[in-house]
C-alpha positions as CSV (number, residue, x, y, z in Angstrom):
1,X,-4.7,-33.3,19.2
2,X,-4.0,-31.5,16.1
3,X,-0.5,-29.7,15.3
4,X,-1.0,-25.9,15.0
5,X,-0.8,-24.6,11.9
6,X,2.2,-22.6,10.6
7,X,1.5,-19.1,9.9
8,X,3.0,-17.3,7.3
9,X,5.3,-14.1,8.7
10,X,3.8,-10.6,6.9
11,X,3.2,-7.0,7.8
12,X,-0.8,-6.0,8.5
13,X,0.5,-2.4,8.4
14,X,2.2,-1.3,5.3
15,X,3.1,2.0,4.2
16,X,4.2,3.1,1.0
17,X,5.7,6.6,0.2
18,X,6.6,8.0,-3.3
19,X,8.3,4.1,-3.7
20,X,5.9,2.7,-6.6
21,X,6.1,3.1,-9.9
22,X,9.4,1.8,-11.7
23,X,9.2,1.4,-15.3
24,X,8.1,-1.9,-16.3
25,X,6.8,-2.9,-12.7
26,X,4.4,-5.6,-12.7
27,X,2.1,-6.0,-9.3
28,X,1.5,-9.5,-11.0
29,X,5.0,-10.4,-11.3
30,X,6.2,-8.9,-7.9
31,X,3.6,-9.8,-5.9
32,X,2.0,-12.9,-7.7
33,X,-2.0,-13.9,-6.8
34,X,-2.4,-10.2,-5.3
35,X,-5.2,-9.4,-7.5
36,X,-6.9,-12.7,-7.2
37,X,-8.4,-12.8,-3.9
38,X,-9.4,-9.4,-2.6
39,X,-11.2,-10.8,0.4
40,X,-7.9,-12.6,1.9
41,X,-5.6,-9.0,1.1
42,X,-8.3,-7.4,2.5
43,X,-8.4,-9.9,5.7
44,X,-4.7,-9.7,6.5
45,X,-4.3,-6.2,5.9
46,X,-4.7,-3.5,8.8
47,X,-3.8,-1.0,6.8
48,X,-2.5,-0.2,3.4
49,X,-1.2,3.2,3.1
50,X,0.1,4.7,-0.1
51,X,1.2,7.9,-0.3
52,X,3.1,10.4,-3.4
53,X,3.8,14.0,-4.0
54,X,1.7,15.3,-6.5
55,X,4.7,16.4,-8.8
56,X,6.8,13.3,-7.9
57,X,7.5,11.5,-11.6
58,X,5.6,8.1,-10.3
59,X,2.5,10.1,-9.2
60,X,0.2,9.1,-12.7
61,X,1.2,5.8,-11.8
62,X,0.1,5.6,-8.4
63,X,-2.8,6.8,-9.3
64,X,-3.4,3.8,-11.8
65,X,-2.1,1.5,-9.3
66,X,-5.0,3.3,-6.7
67,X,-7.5,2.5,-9.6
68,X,-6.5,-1.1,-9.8
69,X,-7.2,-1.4,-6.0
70,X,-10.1,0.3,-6.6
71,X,-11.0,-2.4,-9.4
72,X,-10.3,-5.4,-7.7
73,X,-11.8,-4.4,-4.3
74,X,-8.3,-3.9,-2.5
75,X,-9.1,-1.7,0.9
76,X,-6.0,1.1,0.4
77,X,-5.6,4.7,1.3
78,X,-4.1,7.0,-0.9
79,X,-2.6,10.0,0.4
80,X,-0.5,12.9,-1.6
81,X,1.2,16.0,-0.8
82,X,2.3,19.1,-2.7
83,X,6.1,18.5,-3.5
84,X,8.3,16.2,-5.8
85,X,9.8,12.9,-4.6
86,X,11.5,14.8,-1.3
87,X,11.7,14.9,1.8
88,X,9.1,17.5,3.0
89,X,6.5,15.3,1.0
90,X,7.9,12.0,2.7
91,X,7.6,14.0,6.0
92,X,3.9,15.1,5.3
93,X,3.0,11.4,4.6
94,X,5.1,9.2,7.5
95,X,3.0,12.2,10.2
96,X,-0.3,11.0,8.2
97,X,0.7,7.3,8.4
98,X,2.2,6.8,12.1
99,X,-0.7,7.5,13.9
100,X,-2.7,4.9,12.2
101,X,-0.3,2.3,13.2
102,X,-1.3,-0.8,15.4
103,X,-4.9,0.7,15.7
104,X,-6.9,-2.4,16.8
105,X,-8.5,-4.3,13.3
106,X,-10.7,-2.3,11.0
């Protein structure tokens, strides 16, 4: 009889709110073989919610991150909210998110 195999420990469900977008942040560097197989992100992700105000500083650069995901075939949603990097927008975004939690696979 085989031994099981180990699985790796991650989140399906991941939500991401006004966070991205730190000068000289590389999705290469942080998160290394991302880009290079769509299919298996794609598989192990439930969900992958981003979310900015639409006068937050980082919002331009979610946006190119969002066209990156759109390049590489990365299932994402992008969400934004009128406001800056503040509460009321993180508010807006956690109500949009929360619901779509632990809803069965896509």
């Amino acid at each position: 009889m085989a031994a099981p195999r180990a699985r790796k420990a991650g989140f399906a469900w991941v939500g991401e709110f006004d966070a991205f977008g730190t000068p000289g942040w590389d999705l290469e560097k942080q998160v290394p073989g991302f880009l290079k197989d769509p299919a298996s992100v794609n598989q192990k992700l439930k969900l992958f919610f981003l979310g900015c105000g639409t006068e937050d500083p980082r919002y331009q650069m979610h946006m190119r991150l969002v066209d990156v995901f759109k390049r590489n075939q990365i299932r994402h949603e992008f969400h934004d909210s009128p406001g800056d990097h503040e509460w009321k927008v993180f508010r807006h975004l956690l109500a949009e998110f929360m619901p779509k939690l632990f809803r069965g696979s896509r």
